[in-house]
C-alpha positions as CSV (number, residue, x, y, z in Angstrom):
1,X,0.0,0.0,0.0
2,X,1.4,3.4,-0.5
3,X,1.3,6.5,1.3
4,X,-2.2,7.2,2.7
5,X,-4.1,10.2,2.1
6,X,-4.1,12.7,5.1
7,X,-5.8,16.1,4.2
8,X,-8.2,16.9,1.0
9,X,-11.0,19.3,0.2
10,X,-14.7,18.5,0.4
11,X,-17.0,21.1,-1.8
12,X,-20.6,20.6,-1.2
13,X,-23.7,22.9,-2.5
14,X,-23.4,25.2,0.3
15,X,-19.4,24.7,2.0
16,X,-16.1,24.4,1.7
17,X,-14.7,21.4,4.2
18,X,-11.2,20.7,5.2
19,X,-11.1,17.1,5.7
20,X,-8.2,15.4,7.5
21,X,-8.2,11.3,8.1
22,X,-6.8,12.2,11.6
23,X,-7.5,14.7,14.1
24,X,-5.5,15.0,17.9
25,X,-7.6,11.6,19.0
26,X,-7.1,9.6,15.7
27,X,-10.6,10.1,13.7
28,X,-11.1,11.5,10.9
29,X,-12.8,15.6,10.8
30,X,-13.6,17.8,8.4
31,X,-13.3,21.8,9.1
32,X,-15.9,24.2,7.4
33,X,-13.5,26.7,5.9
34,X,-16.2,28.8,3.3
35,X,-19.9,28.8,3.4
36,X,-22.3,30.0,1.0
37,X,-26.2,30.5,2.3
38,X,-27.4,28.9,5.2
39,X,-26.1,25.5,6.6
40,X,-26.7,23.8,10.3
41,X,-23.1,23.4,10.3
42,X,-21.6,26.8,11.3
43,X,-18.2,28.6,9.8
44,X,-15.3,26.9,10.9
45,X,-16.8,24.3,13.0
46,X,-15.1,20.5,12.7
47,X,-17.3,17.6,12.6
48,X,-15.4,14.3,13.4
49,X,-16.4,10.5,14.5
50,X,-14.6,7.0,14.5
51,X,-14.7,7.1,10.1
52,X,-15.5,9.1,7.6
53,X,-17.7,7.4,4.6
54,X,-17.7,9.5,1.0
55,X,-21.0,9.2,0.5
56,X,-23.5,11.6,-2.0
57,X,-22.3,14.0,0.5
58,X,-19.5,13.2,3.3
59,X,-20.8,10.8,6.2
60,X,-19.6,10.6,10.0
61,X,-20.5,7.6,11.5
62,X,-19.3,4.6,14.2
63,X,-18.7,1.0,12.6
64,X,-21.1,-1.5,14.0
65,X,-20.0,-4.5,16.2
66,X,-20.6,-8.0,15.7
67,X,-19.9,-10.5,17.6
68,X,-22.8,-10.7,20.3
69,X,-23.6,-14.0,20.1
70,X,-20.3,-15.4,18.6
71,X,-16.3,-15.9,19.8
72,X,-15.6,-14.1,16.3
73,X,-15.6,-10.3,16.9
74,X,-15.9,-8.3,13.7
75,X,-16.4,-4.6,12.6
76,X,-18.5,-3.3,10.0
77,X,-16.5,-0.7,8.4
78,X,-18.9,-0.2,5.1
79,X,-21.7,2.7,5.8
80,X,-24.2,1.0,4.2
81,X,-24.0,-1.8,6.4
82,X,-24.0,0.1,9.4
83,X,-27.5,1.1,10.9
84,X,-28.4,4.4,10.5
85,X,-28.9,4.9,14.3
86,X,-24.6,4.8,14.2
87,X,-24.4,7.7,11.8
88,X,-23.1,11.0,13.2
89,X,-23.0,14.7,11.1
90,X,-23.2,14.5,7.5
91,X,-22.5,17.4,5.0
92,X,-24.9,18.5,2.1
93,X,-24.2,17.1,-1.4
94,X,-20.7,16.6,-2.7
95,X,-19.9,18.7,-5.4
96,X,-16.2,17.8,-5.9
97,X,-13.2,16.5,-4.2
98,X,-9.7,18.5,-4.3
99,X,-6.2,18.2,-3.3
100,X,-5.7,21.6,-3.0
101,X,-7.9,24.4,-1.3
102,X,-6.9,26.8,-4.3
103,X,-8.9,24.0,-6.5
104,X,-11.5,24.1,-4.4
105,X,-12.1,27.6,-3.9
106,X,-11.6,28.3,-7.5
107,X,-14.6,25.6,-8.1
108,X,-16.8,26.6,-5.3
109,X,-16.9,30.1,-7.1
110,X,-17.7,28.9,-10.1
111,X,-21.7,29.5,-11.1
112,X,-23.9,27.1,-11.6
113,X,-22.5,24.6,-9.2
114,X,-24.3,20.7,-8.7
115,X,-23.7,18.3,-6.8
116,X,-21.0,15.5,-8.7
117,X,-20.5,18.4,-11.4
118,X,-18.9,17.3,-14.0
119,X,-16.7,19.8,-15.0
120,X,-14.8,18.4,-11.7
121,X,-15.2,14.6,-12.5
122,X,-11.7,14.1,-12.7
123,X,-10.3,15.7,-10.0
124,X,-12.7,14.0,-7.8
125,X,-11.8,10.4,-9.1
126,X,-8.4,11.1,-8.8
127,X,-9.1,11.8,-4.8
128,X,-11.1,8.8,-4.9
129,X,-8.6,7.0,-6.3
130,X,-5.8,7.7,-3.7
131,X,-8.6,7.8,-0.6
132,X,-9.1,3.7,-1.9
133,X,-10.5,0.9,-0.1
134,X,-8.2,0.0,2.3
135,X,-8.0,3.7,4.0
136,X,-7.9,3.1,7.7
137,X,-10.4,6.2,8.8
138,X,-11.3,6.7,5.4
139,X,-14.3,4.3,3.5
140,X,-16.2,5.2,-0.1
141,X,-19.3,4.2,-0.2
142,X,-19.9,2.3,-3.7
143,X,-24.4,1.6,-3.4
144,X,-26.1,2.7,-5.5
145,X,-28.5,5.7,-4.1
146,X,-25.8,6.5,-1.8
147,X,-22.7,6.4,-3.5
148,X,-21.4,10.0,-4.6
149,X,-20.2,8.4,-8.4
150,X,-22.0,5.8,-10.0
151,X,-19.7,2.3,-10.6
């Protein structure tokens, strides 16, 4: 596996977010850094839980268990598996991912935005593709509904 991705740059319909895989406790957060309109999530407020799920928008949330009634202990790591009642804060509708905040500054100006634009596609598959599947704090969501690019 190579280097894991630490820090990228979540644009959503009405925010910038400033997400890092690992804040001071080891979970992954995402800082609002711009906001456009009105949102329930203030300016510069971090949102953070056990993992992060790139979802249609971005997804907080705790794994779920198993193991009650078995020796075998496991942890469901894929959101869509996880009950609902385990999901933290969510963010509004990803518009594109960035490496950079210039990138995403420059797009979240742009007019017309909507959530997975596609003047952005690429950018935001190439986050996806370093993010991957075997992030540790990190998961991408791939069902359909729920997944912010379709397979």
């Amino acid at each position: 596996m190579g280097s894991i991705l630490e820090l990228f740059f979540a644009v959503t319909t009405t925010s910038i977010y400033e997400v890092m895989a690992r804040d001071a406790h080891g979970f992954p957060c995402a800082r609002k850094i711009a906001l456009k309109g009105e949102s329930i999530i203030p300016l510069g407020k971090i949102i953070a839980d056990q993992m992060l799920a790139i979802c249609d928008g971005l997804q907080f949330y705790t794994p779920e268990g198993h193991g009650f009634l078995s020796s075998q202990t496991s942890v469901e790591r894929r959101v869509e598996m996880v009950n609902t009642q385990w999901y933290g804060q969510n963010s509004s509708y990803i518009i594109a991912l960035f490496f950079t905040e210039k990138e995403a500054r420059e797009c979240f100006s742009a007019e017309n935005l909507k959530p997975r634009d596609d003047r952005w596609l690429e950018k935001t598959k190439e986050v996806l593709a370093v993010i991957g599947d075997d992030h540790p704090t990190i998961t991408i969501c791939h069902e359909p509904g729920m997944a912010l690019l379709a397979e």
